[in-house]
C-alpha positions in Angstrom: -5.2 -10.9 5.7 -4.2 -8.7 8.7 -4.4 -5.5 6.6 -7.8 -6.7 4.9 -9.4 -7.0 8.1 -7.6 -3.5 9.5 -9.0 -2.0 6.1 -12.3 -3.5 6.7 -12.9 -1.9 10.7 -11.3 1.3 8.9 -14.8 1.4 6.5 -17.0 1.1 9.5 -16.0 3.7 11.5 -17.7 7.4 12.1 -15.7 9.9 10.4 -14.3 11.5 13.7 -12.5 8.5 14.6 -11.1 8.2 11.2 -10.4 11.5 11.5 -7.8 10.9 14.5 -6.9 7.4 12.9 -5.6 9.2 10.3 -3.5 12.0 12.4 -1.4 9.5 13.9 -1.9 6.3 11.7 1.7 4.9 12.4 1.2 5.2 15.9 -2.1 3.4 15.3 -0.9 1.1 12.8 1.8 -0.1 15.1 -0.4 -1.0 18.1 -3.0 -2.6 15.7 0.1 -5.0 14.2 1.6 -4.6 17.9 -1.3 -6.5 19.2 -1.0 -9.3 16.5 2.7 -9.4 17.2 1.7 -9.7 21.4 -0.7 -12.1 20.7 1.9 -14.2 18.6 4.0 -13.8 21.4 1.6 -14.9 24.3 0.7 -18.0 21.9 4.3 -19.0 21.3 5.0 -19.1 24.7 2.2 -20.6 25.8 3.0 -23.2 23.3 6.7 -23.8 24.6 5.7 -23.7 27.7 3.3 -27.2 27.0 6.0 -28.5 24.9 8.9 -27.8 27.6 6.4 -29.5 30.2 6.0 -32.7 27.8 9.8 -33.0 28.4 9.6 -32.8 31.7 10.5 -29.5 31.9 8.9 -25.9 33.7 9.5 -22.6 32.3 7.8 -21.3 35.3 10.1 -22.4 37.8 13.2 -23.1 36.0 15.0 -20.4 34.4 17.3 -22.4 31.5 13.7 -23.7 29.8 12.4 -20.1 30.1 15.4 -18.4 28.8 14.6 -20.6 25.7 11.5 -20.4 25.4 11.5 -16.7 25.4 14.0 -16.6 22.7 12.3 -19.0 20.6 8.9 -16.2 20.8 11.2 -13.9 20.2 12.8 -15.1 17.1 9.4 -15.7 15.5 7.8 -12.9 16.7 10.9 -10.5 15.5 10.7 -11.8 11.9 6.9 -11.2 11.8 7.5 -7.2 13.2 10.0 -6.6 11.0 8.1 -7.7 7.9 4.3 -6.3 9.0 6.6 -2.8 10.4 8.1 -2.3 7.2 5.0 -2.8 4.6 2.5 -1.8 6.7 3.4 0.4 9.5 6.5 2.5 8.5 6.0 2.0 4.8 9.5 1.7 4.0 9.8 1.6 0.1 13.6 0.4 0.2 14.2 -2.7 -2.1 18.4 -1.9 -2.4 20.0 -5.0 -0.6 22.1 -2.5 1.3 19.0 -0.6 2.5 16.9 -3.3 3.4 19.9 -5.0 5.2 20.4 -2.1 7.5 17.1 -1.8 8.2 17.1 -5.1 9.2 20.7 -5.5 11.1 18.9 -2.0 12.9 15.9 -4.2 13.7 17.4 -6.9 14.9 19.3 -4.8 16.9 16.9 -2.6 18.6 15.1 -6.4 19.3 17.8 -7.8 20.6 18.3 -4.7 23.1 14.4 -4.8 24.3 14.7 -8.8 23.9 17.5 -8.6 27.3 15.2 -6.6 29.1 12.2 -9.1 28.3 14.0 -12.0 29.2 14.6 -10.2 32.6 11.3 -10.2 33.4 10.5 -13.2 32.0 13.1 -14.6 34.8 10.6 -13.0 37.4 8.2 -15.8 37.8 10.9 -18.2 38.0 12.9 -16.5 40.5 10.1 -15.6 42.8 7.1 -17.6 41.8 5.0 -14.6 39.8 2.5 -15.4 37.8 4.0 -16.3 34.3 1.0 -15.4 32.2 0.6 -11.6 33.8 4.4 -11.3 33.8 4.0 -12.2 29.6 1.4 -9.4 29.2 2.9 -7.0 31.2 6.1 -7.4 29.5 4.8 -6.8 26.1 3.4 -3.2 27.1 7.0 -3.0 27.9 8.4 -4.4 24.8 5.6 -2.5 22.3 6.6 0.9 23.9 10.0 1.1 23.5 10.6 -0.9 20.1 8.1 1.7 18.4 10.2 4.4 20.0 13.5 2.3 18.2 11.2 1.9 14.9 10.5 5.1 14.3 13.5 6.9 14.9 16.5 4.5 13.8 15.1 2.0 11.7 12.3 2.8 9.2 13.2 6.7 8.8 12.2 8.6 5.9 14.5 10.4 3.8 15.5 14.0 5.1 14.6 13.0 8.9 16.9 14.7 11.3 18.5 11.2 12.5 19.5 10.2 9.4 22.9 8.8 9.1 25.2 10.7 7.1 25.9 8.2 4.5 22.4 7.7 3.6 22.2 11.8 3.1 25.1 12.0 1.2 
C-alpha cells in the first residue's frame, strides 16, 4: 500500500524532480519509508503513553514507564524498517537463511545501538520536564540519520561494495 501510493506521487511529478528522485532514490526511498516508520513511532508512543496513564502511570515524568514505552515503539517500529528497508529501500534480493539472518542480527544491531541513544533522550523530559512530544520528533531526525548511515553501509550492501565482509566475497 505504501509503495502504491509512493508509485502513484512518482506519476505526478514534472520530470526534473523525477529526474533527481531518481539520482539518489535510496536516499529518497528511505526518508519516504523513514517518515512512515517516524510516524509509527510517534503513534506508538503516543499510544503507550495513554495506556501507561490508564495504569496510573506517566512516561513524562517517570522514567521506568518511559524506558518501556520507548522500547515497546522501538520493537514495532524496528520490525517494520527492517522489512520496508529490505524490499523497498535497499532492495536486498537475499532469500539464503544465512544471508537474511545476518542482515537481520546487523539490523537489529545497528537498532539497538541508535535505540540507547533514543532512550537517552527520551529520559530528557522526564528528568527535566521537556516537552515529551518535541523531544519524540526531534529524536527521530536523530534516529533516521544515523540508521540510514548503518543501512547502507553494513547491512543491506550490494555485492562487490568495499565493506563487504570477507566471507561473503569469498
Amino acid at each position: 500500500m505504501l509503495e502504491a501510493l509512493l508509485q502513484f506521487v512518482l506519476k505526478l511529478m514534472p520530470k526534473p524532480i523525477k529526474k533527481l528522485w531518481y539520482k539518489y532514490e535510496d536516499v529518497w526511498r528511505y526518508c519516504y519509508y523513514g517518515a512512515w516508520t517516524t510516524l509509527l513511532s510517534i503513534v506508538t508512543k503516543l499510544i503507550g503513553r495513554e495506556l501507561f496513564a490508564l495504569g496510573g502511570y506517566s512516561v513524562d515524568h517517570q522514567a521506568i514507564p518511559s524506558a518501556l514505552n520507548t522500547t515497546v515503539s522501538w520493537l514495532i517500529c524496528a520490525t517494520f524498517a527492517f522489512v520496508v528497508n529490505k524490499k523497498y529501500v535497499f532492495h536486498s534480493e537475499t532469500h539464503e537463511k544465512k544471508t537474511v539472518l545476518r542482515e537481520m542480527a546487523t539490523f537489529f544491531g545497528g537498532r539497538a545501538a541508535t535505540y540507547v541513544l533514543e532512550v537517552g533522550i527520551m529520559e530528557l523530559p522526564a528528568i527535566f520536564g521537556w516537552n515529551y512530544i518535541l523531544m519524540t520528533i526531534l529524536s527521530q531526525f536523530i534516529i533516521l540519520a544515523l540508521n540510514f548511515v548503518i543501512s547502507k553501509l553494513f547491512v543491506f550492501k550490494k555485492k562487490g561494495d568495499v565493506n563487504e565482509h570477507s566471507e561473503e566475497s569469498a
